[in-house]
C-alpha positions in Angstrom: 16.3 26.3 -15.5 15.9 22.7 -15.1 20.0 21.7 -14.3 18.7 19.6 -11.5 15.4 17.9 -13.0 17.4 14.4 -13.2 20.5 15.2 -10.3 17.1 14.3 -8.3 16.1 11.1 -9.6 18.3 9.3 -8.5 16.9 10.0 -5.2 14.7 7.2 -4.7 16.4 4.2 -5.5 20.3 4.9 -5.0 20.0 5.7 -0.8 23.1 7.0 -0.2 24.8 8.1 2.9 27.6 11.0 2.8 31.4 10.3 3.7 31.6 13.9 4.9 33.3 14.5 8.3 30.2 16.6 9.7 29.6 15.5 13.0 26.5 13.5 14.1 23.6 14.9 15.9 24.9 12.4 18.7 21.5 10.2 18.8 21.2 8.4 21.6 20.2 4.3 21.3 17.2 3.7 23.1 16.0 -0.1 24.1 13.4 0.9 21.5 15.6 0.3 18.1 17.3 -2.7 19.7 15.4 -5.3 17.4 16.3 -2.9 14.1 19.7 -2.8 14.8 19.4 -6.9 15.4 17.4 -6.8 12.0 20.4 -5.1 10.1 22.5 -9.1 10.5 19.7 -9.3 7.6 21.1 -6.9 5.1 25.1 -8.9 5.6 26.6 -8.5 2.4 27.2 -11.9 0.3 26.5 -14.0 -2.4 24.3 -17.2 -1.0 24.0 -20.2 -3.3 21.0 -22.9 -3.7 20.6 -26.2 -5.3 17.3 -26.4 -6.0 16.0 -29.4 -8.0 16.3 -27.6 -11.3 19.7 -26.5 -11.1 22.0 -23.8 -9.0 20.5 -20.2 -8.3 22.6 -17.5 -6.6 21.7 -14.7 -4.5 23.3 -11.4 -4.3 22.2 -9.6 -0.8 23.2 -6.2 0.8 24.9 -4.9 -2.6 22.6 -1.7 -2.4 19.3 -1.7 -1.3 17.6 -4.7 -3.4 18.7 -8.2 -3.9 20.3 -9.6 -7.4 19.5 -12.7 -8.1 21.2 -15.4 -10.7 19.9 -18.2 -12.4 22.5 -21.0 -14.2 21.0 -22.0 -17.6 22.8 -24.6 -20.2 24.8 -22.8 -21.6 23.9 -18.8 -20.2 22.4 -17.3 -17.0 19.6 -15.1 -16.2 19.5 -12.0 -14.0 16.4 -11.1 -11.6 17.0 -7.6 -10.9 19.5 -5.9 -11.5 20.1 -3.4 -8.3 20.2 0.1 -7.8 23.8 1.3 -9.8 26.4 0.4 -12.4 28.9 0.4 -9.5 27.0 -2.3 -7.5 26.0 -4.3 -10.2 29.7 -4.5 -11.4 30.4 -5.5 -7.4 27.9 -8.4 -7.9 28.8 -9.7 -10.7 32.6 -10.3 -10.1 31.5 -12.0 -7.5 28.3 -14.0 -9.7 31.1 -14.7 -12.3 33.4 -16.7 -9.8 30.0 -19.1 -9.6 29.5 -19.5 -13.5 31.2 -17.9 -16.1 28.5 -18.2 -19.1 27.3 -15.0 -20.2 23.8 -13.3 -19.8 20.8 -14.3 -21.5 18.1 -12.3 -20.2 17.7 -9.5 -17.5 14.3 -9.8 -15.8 12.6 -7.0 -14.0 10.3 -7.9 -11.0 8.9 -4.1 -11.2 10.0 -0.3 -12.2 11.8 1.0 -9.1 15.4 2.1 -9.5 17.1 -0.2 -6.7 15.6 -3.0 -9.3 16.5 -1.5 -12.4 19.4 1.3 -12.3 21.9 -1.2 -12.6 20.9 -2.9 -15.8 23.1 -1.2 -18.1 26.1 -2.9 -16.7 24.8 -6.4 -17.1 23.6 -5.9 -20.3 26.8 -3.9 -22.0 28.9 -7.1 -21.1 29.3 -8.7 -23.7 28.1 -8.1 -27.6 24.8 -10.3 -28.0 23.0 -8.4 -25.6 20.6 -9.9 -23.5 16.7 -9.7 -23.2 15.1 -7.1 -20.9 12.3 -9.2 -19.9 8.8 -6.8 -17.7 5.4 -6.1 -17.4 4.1 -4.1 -20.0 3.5 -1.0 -17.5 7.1 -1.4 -16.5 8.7 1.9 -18.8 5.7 3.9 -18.1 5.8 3.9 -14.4 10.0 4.5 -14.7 9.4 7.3 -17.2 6.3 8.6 -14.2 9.7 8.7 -11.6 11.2 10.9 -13.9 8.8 13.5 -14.5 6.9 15.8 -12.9 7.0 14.7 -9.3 10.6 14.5 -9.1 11.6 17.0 -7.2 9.2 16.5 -3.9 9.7 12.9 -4.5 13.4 13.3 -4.2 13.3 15.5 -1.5 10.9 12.9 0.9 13.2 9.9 -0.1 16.5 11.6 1.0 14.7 12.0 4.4 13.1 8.5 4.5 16.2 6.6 3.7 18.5 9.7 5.5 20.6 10.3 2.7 22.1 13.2 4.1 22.4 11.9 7.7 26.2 10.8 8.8 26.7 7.1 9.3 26.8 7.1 12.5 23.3 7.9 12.9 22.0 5.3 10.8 21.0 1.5 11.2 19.4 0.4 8.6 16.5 1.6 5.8 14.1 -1.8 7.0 14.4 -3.7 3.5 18.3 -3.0 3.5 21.4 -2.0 4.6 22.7 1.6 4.3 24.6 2.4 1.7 27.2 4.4 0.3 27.8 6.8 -2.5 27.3 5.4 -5.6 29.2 8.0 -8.1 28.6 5.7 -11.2 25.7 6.4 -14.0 22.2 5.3 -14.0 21.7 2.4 -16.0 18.4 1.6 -17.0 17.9 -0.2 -19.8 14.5 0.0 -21.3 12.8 -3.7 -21.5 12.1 -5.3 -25.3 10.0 -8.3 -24.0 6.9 -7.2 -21.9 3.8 -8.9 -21.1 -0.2 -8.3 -19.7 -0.5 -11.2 -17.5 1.5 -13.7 -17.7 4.2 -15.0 -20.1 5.8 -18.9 -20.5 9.6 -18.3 -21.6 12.4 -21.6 -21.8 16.0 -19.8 -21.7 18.6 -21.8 -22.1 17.2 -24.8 -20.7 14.7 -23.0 -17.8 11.4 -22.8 -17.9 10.3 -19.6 -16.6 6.7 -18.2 -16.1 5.9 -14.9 -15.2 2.8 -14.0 -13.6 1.2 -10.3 -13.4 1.4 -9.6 -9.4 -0.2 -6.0 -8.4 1.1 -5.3 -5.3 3.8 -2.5 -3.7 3.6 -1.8 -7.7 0.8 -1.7 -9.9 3.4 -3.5 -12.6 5.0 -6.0 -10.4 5.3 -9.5 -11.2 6.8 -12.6 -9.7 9.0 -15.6 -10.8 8.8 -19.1 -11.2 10.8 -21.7 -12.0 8.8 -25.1 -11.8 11.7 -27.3 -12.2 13.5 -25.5 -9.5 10.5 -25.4 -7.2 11.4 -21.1 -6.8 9.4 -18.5 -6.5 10.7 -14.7 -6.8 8.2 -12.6 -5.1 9.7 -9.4 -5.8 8.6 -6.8 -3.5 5.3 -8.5 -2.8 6.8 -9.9 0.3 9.7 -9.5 2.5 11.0 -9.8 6.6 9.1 -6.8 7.7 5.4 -5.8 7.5 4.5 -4.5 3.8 4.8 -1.3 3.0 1.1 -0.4 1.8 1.9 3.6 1.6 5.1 5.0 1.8 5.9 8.1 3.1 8.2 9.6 0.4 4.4 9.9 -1.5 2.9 7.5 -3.9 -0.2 6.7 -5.7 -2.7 4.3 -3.6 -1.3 0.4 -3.7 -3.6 -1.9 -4.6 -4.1 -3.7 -1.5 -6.8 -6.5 -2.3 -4.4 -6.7 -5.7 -1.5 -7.5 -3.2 -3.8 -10.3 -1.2 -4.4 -11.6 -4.4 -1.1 -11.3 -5.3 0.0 -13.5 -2.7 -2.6 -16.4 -2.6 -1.9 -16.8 -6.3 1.8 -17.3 -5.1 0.6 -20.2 -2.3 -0.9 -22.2 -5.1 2.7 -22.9 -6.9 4.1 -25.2 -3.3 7.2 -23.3 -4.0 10.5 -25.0 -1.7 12.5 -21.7 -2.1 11.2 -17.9 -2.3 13.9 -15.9 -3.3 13.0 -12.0 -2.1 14.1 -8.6 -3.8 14.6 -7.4 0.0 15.8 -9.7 3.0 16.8 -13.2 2.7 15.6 -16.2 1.1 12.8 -18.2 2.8 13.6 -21.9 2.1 11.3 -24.8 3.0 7.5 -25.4 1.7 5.9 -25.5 5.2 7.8 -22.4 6.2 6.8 -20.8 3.2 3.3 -21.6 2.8 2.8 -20.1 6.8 4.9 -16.9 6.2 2.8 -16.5 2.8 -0.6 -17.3 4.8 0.6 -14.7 7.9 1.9 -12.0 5.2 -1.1 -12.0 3.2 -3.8 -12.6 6.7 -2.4 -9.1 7.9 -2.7 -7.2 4.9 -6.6 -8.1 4.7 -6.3 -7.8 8.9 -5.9 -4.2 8.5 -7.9 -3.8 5.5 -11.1 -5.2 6.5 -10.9 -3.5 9.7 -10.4 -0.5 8.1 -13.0 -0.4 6.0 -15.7 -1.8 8.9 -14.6 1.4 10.8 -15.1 3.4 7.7 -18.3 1.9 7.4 -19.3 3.0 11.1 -18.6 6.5 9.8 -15.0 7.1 11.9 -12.6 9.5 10.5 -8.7 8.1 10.3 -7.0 9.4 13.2 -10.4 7.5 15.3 -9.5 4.5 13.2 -5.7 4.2 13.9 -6.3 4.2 17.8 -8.5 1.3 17.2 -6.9 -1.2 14.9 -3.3 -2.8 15.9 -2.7 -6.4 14.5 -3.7 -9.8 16.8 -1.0 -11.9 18.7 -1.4 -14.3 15.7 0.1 -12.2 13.2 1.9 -9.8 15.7 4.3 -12.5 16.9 5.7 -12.9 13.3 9.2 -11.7 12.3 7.6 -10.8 8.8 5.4 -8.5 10.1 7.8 -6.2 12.2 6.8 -2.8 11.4 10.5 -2.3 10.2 9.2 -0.7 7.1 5.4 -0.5 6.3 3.4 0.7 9.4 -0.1 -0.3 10.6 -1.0 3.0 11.1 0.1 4.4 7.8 -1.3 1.8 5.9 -4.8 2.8 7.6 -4.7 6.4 6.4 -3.7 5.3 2.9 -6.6 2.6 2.9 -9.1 5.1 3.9 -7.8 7.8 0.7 -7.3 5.1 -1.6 -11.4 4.6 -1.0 -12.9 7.6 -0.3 -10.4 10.6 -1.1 -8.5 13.2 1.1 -11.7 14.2 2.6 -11.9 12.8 6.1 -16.0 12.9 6.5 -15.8 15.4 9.5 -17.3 18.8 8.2 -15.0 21.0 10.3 -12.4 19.4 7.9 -13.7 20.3 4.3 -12.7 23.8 4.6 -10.4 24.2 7.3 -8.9 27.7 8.4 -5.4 28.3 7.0 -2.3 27.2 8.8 -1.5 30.6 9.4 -4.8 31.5 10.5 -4.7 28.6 13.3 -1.8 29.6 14.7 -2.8 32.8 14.9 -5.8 31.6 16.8 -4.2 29.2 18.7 -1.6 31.5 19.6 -4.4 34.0 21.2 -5.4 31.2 23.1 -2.4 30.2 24.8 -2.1 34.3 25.6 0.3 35.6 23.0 3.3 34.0 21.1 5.6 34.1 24.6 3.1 31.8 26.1 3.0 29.6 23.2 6.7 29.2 23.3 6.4 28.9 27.2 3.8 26.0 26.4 6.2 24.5 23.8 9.2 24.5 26.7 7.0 22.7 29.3 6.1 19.8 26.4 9.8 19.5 26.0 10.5 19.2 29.2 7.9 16.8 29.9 9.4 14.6 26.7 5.7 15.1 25.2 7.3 15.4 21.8 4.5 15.1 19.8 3.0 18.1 21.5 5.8 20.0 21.0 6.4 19.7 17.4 2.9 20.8 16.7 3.5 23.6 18.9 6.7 24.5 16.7 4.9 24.2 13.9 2.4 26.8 15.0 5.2 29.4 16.0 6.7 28.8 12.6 3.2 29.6 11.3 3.8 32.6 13.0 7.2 33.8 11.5 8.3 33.1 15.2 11.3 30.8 14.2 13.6 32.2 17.0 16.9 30.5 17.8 14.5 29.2 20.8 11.9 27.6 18.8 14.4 26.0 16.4 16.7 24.3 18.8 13.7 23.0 21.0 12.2 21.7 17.5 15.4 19.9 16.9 15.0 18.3 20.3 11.9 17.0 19.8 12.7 15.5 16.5 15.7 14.1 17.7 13.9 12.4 20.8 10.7 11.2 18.6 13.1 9.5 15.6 15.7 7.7 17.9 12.9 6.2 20.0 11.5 5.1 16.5 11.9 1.4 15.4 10.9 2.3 12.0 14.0 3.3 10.3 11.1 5.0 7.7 10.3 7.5 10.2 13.5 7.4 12.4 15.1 8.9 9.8 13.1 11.3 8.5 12.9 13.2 12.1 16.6 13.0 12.3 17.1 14.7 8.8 14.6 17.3 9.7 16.2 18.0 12.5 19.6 17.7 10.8 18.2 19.8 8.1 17.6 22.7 11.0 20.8 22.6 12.1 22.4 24.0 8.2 24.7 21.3 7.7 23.5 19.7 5.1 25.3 17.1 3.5 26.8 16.9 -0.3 25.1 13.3 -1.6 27.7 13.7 -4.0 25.0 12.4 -6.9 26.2 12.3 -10.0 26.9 15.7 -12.0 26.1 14.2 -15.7 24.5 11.5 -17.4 25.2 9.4 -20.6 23.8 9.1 -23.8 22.8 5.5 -22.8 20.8 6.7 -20.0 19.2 9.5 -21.6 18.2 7.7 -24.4 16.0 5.9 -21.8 14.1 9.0 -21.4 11.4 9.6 -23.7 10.7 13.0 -24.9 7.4 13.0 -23.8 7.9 12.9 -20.4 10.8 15.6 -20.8 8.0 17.9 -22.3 5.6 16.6 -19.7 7.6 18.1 -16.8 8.8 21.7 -18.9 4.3 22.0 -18.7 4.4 21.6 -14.9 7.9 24.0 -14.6 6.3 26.8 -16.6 6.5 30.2 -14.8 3.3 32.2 -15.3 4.8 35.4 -13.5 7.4 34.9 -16.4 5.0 35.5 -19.2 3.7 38.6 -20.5 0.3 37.2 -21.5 1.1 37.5 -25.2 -0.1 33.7 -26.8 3.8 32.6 -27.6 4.1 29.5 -30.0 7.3 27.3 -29.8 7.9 24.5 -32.1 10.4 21.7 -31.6 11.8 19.5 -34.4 14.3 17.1 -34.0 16.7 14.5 -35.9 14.6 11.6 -35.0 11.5 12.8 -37.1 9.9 13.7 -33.8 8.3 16.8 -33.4 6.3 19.1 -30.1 5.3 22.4 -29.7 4.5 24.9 -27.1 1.7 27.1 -26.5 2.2 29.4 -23.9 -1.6 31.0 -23.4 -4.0 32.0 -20.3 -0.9 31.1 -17.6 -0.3 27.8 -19.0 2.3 25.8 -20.9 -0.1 23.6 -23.5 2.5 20.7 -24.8 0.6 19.1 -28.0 2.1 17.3 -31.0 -0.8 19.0 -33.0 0.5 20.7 -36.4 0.6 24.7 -36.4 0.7 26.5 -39.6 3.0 29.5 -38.0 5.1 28.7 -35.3 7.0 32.1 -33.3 9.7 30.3 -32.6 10.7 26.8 -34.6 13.8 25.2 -33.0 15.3 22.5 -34.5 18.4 20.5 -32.9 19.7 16.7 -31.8 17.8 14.7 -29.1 20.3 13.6 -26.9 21.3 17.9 -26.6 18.0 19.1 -26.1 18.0 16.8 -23.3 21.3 17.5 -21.9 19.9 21.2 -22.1 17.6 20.6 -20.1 19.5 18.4 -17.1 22.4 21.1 -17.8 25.1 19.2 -18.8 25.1 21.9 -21.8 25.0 25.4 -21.7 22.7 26.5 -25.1 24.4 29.9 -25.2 27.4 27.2 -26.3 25.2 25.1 -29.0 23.8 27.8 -30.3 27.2 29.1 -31.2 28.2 26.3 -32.2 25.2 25.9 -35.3 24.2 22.7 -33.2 20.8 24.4 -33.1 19.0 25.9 -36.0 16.3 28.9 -34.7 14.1 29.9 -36.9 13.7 33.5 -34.7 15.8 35.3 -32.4 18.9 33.5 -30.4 17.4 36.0 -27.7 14.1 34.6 -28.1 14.8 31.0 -27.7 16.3 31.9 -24.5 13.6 34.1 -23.0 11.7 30.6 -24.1 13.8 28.5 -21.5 14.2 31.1 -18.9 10.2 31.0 -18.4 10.3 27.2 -17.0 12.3 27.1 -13.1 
């Protein structure tokens, strides 16, 4: 049923690369990816140390994808993210512990994503007074969003963004990190017990800390500073390649006049030392206010430009061809499209204004793909000439063409060996000519994908009672709705009701093709179910088998035992 709705997850924020001896799709280097291989010297792992005028901070870079950052109090430190896994945040703090020894006060998160947050739990079991889990108020919602109802396409974009199932030696680096390997240890978020609006003034053992609300790559992201150290932590707001204003594994739009914002608020502070949750610090107030005043200049560069186009009534792919950024803001090492891309941040402006809709009227309601290829296929004189046609664009290295053309044959349930092996060839040629490892390695696990050797990611197989705890019920319930089989149901109105230790309580309506999920009281349930939290969710990841519970009186039905699991054999 749902045994791999949280083997997924992990997806987005624990980018792992398999140890498997599968050979590589032997990609060759081209003169194009010479600056992102240079750009990996970024992602070197160690532990840097400052003096600022406040006192010592250390920073923990290329252990996993995000940065760890620690600041010496009095008498206890604080943590600033906590990266992506138990097992590297144990790596970084053997190493943070050499530097001081006092134990942790507080645990800030600079936003919800996993390469930020999944390590928590490790910081925070260490020792008996545990420390403060210090966010934004909008902080659990959006983790509790990652691990619902979008997870599985979500999972399945980010293993191809990041090329989690690509062997090493076809990787570089992921643009805000290195690459890295299996992690087999738990997820360990810790939900946060201190949360704020917009801002929040905190002293922890002897630092004064204020936390501004920073909309940005997230709509709950905040940034750091210190005053007395003269540091700023930026979070993801900023970092050594152009900004990621849409992301290709899918998100919701990204405020971009938010993230503008964002960062002139952070120019106002003079700040000597920015300490990023990606690359490396940036130290020095001139250098900081310029990269600031570049960073920021090109996000409203291809915003305003953006919308004047809109304005002028073009459609995105007009716009794209039209907009690239000026020498000014080109020449900066920030804004090396080694992550976000001009042209993706276009198409994401444009829908984040105006909708999926493009504004040209052949495109509101467009013939089926299958019906195009047909067409298209007719044109070209039959599927032979289409694949003749998709040969010469090969040969010509006009990739582009090419993988359209494939994708028109597929269309066509014309997937011969043929088809498949050119497609792989153009997908190999388009993503190792790419400087964006973003889309470098999602053509490479396409085409790795196509050749059936997909990798084991070797994600973990169970989770703990810690880490399930962190996931509500709500959203548990939220994703059985969207994973309810309508070809499974009879048509019958079928009422489940769920009751568990904790005094919580849901039920399930399953009427007119639909799953309705409502806390609403019903007089006469079908089916009443009442059992433990902590198994109902392990039911559902399938760490436990309920034929096994059920036989074991950890689960009282009210009903049939054959009822109950008709019940979960209706949601995929």
């Amino acid at each position: 049923m749902l045994k791999y709705f949280l083997l997924t997850l992990i997806f987005i924020f624990i980018y792992s690369c398999s140890e498997s001896e599968e050979t590589s799709l032997n990609v060759p280097t081209s003169s194009n990816v010479e600056d992102l291989i240079r750009h990996t010297e970024e992602f070197k792992q160690q532990i840097l140390t400052y003096d600022t005028p406040g006192g010592k901070i250390h920073f923990a870079i290329g252990f996993g994808i995000a940065n760890s950052i620690m600041i010496e109090g009095e008498d206890s430190n604080i943590i600033i993210d906590a990266s992506d896994s138990v097992y590297e945040a144990e790596k970084i703090y053997s190493l943070f512990y050499k530097r001081n020894s006092n134990p942790i006060d507080a645990i800030i998160y600079t936003h919800n994503h996993g390469d930020h947050t999944f390590g928590a739990s490790y910081f925070y079991n260490l020792q008996e007074k545990k420390p403060k889990i210090i966010a934004h108020e909008d902080t659990d919602y959006y983790v509790q969003r990652i691990l619902g109802i979008l997870n599985p396409i979500i999972s399945l974009r980010s293993s191809r963004m990041f090329g989690m199932n690509l062997p090493d030696d076809d990787l570089i680096n992921v643009g805000i990190g290195g690459n890295i390997s299996v992690s087999k240890s738990p997820t360990g978020y810790v939900k946060p017990d201190l949360t704020f609006k917009d801002n929040l003034e905190l002293n922890i053992s002897g630092v004064e800390i204020k936390l501004f609300h920073a909309p940005g790559e997230t709509n709950d992201q905040i940034f750091v500073w210190l005053p007395n150290h003269k540091a700023l932590m930026p979070g993801d707001n900023i970092y050594k390649t152009f900004p990621n204003l849409y992301t290709i594994r899918g998100t919701t739009h990204r405020d971009v006049i938010g993230w503008i914002n964002s960062l002139d608020h952070m120019k106002t502070f003079n700040a000597e030392f920015v300490f990023p949750s990606h690359t490396k610090p940036i130290i020095g107030e001139d250098k900081i206010k310029d990269t600031l005043t570049v960073y920021r200049d090109a996000i409203q560069f291809v915003h305003d430009q953006t919308i004047r186009y809109m304005n002028e009534g073009l459609y995105p792919d007009q716009i794209i061809q039209l907009i690239e950024l000026p020498n000014s803001l080109k020449k900066s090492p920030y804004l090396y499209e080694f992550y976000g891309t001009v042209r993706w941040s276009i198409k994401s402006i444009f829908s984040g204004y105006l909708g999926w809709f493009s504004g040209n009227p052949s495109e509101l309601d467009p013939l089926s793909r299958d019906e195009k290829a047909k067409r298209v296929s007719k044109l070209a004189g039959g599927n032979d000439m289409l694949l003749k046609q998709l040969n010469n664009a090969v040969n010509d290295n006009d990739m582009q063409w090419a993988l359209e053309l494939s994708d028109y044959l597929i269309s066509l349930n014309y997937l011969t060996e043929d088809v498949k092996q050119l497609r792989i060839k153009a997908l190999i040629y388009e993503g190792s000519r790419a400087s964006n490892p973003n889309k470098r390695n999602y053509f490479l696990s396409s085409a790795y994908e196509l050749t059936n050797k997909i990798i084991d990611t070797s994600l973990p197989r169970s989770f703990t009672d810690e880490f399930l705890n962190q996931i509500s019920l709500d959203t548990l319930f939220g994703v059985l709705s969207t994973r309810f089989d309508p070809e499974k149901h009879n048509g019958v109105n079928y009422s489940t009701c769920f009751k568990f230790n904790s005094g919580f309580s849901k039920n399930i309506v399953l009427r007119n093709s639909v799953a309705v999920v409502s806390s609403d009281k019903i007089e006469s349930c079908d089916l009443n179910i009442k059992l433990d939290e902590i198994l109902f969710k392990k039911i559902l990841v399938g760490d436990v088998n309920p034929v096994t519970s059920i036989g074991s009186n950890d689960i009282e039905i009210e009903g049939s035992t054959f009822e109950f699991l008709n019940f979960l054999l209706k949601f995929q």
